[in-house]
N, C-alpha and C positions, 0 to 999 in steps of 0.2 A: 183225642182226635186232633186231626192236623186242619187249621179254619182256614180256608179264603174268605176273604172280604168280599163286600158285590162289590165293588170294582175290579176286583181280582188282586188289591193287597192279601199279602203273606200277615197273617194275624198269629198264627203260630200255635204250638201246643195248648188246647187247654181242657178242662174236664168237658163233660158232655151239659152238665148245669149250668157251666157259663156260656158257652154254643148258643143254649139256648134262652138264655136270658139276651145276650146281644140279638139273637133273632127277632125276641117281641121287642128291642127296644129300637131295631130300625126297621120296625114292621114288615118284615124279610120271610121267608122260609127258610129253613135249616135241611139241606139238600145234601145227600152222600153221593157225591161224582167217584170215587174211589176207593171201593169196598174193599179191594182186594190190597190195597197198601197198606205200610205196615210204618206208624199207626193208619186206619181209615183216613182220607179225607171228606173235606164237607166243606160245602159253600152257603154262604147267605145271597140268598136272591129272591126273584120273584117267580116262582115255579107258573103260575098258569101263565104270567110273560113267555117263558122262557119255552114252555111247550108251545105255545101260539107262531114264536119265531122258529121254532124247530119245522112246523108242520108247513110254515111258509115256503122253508128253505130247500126241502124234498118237494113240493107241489113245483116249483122253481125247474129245482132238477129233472123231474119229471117231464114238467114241456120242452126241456132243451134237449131231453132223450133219444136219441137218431135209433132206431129200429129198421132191422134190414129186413126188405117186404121184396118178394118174388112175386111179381106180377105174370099171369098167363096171358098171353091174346094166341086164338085159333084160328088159321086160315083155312081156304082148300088153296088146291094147287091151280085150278082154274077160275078164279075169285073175278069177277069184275071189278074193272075201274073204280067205281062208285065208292064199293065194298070195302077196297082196297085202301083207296083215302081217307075212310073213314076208320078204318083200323091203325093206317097209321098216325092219325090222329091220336087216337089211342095209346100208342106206344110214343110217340112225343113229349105226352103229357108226364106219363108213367117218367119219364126219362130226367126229364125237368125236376120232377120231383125227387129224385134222386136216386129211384127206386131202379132195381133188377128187372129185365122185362123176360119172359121164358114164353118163344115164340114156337109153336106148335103147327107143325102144315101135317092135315091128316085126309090119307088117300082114303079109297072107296072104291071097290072094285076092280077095274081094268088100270085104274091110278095108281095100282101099286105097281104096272111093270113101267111106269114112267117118273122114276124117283126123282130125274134132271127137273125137271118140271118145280118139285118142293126146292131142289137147291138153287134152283135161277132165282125163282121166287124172295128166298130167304138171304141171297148175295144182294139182290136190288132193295132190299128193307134195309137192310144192316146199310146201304151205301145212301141211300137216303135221309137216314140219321144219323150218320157219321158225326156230325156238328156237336152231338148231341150225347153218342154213347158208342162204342165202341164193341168189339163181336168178343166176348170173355168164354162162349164156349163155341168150339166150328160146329157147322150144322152135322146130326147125325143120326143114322136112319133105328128107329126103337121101333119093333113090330112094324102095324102099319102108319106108325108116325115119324116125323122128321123132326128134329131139335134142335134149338139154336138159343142160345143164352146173349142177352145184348148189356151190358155194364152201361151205368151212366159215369159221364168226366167226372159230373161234380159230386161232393161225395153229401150224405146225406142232409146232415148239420148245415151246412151252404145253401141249400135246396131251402131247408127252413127259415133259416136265415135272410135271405134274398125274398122270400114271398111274405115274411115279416116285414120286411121297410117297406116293398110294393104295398101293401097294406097300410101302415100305417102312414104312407105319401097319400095315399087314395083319400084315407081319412081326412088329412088336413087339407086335400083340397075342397073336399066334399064342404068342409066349413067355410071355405074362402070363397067358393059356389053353394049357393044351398041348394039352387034348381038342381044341381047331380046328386044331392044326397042319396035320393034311393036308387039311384043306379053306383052309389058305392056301399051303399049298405046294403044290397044284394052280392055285390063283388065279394065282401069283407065276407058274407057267409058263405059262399066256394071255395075261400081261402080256407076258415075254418074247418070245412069240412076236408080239407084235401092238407091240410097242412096240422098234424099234431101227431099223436102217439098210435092211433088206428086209422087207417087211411081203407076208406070202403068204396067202390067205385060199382058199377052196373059188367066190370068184367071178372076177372077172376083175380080172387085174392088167395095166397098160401095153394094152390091147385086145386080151388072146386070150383066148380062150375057155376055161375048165377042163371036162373032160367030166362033174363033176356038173352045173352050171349050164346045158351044153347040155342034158341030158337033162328037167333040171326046165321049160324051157321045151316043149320038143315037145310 
């Protein structure tokens, strides 16, 4: 077989009895990185090390993982003010975070012969977070619903990114105050929650429905 060293010196050809005789003598494991060459190679190392920093290195990759998340929010086409702001709330956030937002105006009766109504609606959302995200799909009439896709500028990883320093500024000031520490150590777990690899909110995630959101609509 063919040895690396643990540092990664070229040790060179030798039988498999002396392999492993150097392995108990620098108290090492005798590890086969390269089964398939020809001869095998094998390295001396520290095997439960070296899995330790392996599973470091993907848990790593994992959080920095950008996942593309279609957010739904549902209007009507004669929503109130109130309602209104509160949705777009909603879609701001989504936006920030990086995410897709897939906005829904769904008629109801006599609302379907007034379609102008869902597109006024859905030009004044899109133009209201213009700052923020951008119209990727024009609005468009599906049975008795209207559809509109909004893209955020920033792209996901950025989102992450940015609410990581926000976070960990908050922290540091929290210690340079301590009186705000729990109002950033309530902040830091919104962050968490809104900032990783699943992102779960009280609207719709992937297009189903949560039962606060249906209720807010009816």
């Amino acid at each position: 077989m063919r040895l690396v060293g643990p540092s990664g010196e070229q040790v060179g050809i030798v039988p498999l009895a002396k392999a492993l005789e150097l392995a108990q003598e620098y108290d090492l494991d005798l590890v086969e990185v390269a089964a398939n060459a020809r001869p095998p190679v094998c390295k001396l190392m520290d095997y439960g090390k070296f899995k330790y920093e392996s599973a470091m290195k993907a848990r790593e990759a994992r959080k920095n993982q950008a996942h593309t998340v279609i957010k739904e929010m549902k209007l009507r086409p004669k929503i109130d003010p109130h309602d209104y702001d509160t949705k777009k709330g909603h879609v701001v956030r989504f936006l920030k975070q990086g995410d897709k937002v897939k906005i829904t105006i769904m008629f109801r009766g006599r609302e379907q012969s007034r379609p102008e109504l869902g597109y006024r609606l859905l030009q004044r959302l899109a133009s209201d977070v213009e700052d923020l995200g951008f119209v990727e799909s024009n609005p468009k009439q599906d049975g008795r619903n209207m559809i509109m896709v909004l893209g955020p500028h920033k792209k996901k990883t950025e989102a992450m990114a940015e609410a990581r320093e926000a976070q960990a500024a908050r922290k540091a000031e929290a210690k340079a105050n301590p009186g705000k520490s729990q109002n950033a150590a309530e902040s830091d777990v919104e962050d968490e929650n809104s900032v990783g690899e699943d992102l779960v909110s009280e609207d719709i995630v992937d297009e189903v429905e949560a039962p606060a959101e249906a209720s807010a609509d009816a």
